[in-house]
C-alpha positions in Angstrom: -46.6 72.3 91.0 -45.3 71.6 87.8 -43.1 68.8 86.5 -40.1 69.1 88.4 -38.5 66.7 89.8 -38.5 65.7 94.1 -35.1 66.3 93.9 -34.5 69.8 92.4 -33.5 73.2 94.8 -36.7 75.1 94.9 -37.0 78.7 93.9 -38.4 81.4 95.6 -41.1 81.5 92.9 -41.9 78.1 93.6 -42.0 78.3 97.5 -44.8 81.8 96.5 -46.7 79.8 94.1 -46.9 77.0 96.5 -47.6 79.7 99.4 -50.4 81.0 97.0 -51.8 76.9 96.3 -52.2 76.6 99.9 -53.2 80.1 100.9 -56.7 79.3 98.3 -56.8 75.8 99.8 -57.0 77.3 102.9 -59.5 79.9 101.9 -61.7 77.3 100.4 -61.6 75.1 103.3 -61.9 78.1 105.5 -65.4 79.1 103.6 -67.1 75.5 103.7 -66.2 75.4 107.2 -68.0 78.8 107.5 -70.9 76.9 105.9 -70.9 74.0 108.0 -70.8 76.1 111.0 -74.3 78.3 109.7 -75.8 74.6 108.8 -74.9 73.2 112.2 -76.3 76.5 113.6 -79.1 76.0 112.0 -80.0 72.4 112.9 -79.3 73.1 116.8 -81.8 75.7 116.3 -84.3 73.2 114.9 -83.4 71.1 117.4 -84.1 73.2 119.9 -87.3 74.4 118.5 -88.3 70.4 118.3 -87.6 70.1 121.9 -89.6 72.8 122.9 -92.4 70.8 121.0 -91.9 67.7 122.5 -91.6 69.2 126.0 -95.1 70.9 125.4 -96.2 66.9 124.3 -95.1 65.6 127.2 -97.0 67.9 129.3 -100.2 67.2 126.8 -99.6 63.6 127.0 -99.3 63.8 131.1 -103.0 65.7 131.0 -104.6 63.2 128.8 -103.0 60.5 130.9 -104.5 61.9 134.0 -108.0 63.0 132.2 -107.8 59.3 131.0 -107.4 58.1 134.8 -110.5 59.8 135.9 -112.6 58.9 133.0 -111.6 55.4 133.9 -112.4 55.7 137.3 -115.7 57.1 136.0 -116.6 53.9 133.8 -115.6 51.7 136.8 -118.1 53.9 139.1 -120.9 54.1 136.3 -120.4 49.8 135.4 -121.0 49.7 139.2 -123.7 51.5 139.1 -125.4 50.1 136.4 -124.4 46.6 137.8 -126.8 47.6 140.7 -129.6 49.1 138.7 -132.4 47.0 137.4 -133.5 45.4 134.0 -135.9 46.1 131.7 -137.7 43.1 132.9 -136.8 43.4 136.2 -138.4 47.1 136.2 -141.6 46.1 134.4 -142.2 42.6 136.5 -141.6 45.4 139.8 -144.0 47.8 138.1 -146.2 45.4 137.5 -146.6 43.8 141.1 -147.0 47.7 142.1 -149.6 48.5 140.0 -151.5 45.0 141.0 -151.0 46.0 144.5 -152.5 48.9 143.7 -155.6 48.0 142.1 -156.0 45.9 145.4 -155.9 48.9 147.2 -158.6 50.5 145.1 -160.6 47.2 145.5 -160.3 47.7 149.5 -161.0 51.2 149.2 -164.0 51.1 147.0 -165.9 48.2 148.8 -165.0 50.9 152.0 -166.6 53.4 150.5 -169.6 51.5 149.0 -169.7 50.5 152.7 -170.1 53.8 154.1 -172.9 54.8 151.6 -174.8 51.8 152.8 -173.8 52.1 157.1 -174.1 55.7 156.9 -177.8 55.8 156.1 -178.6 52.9 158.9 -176.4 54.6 161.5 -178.3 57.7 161.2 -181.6 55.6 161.5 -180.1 53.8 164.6 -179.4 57.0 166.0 -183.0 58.8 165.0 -184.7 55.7 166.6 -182.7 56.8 170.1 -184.1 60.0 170.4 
């Protein structure tokens, strides 16, 4: 208002401009209000949209975590596994008493057959000398 002292009667123009002050007050107050509610609108609906995303990267992080578990269980099998499995060296000294046994074999079975060539040859004389 303007100057007037605390004391001083009122008038009726006073009580309408002061009816008018607080009427604008009112309708300034009314409109950021208005504008708080569309921000506060809008921030549930980004919190709701941010939900929705971290609901969907729970469910992610769930399926990883049980992907994860089986590939785990997987190593654990595989280290096993190869825990059981033999060495290079182990393989080649293995390999190599094979194959030696082997070329005794074909030792044996050479002199056999050399053997036979020779016996052969006399059993059939043996035999023609019978009859």
């Amino acid at each position: 208002m303007d100057s007037r002292r605390d004391d001083e009667v009122a008038t009726k123009r006073d009580l309408g401009l002061l009816k008018q002050e607080l009427i604008e007050r009112i309708d300034t107050n009314g409109t950021k209000i208005e504008a708080n509610g569309e921000k506060i609108a809008a921030n549930s609906r980004k919190i709701e949209a941010t939900g929705k995303k971290i609901d969907v990267n729970r469910k992610m992080i769930k399926a990883n975590g049980e992907k994860i578990a089986r590939l785990i269980t997987e190593v654990v099998k595989n280290h096993d596994a190869i825990d059981k499995t033999l060495t290079r060296e182990e393989y080649k000294r293995d390999h190599n008493i094979l194959l030696q046994g082997q070329d005794e074999m074909m030792v044996i079975l050479l002199r056999l057959d050399q053997e036979r060539v020779v016996t052969n040859p006399r059993l059939d004389r043996l035999e023609a000398g019978r009859n």
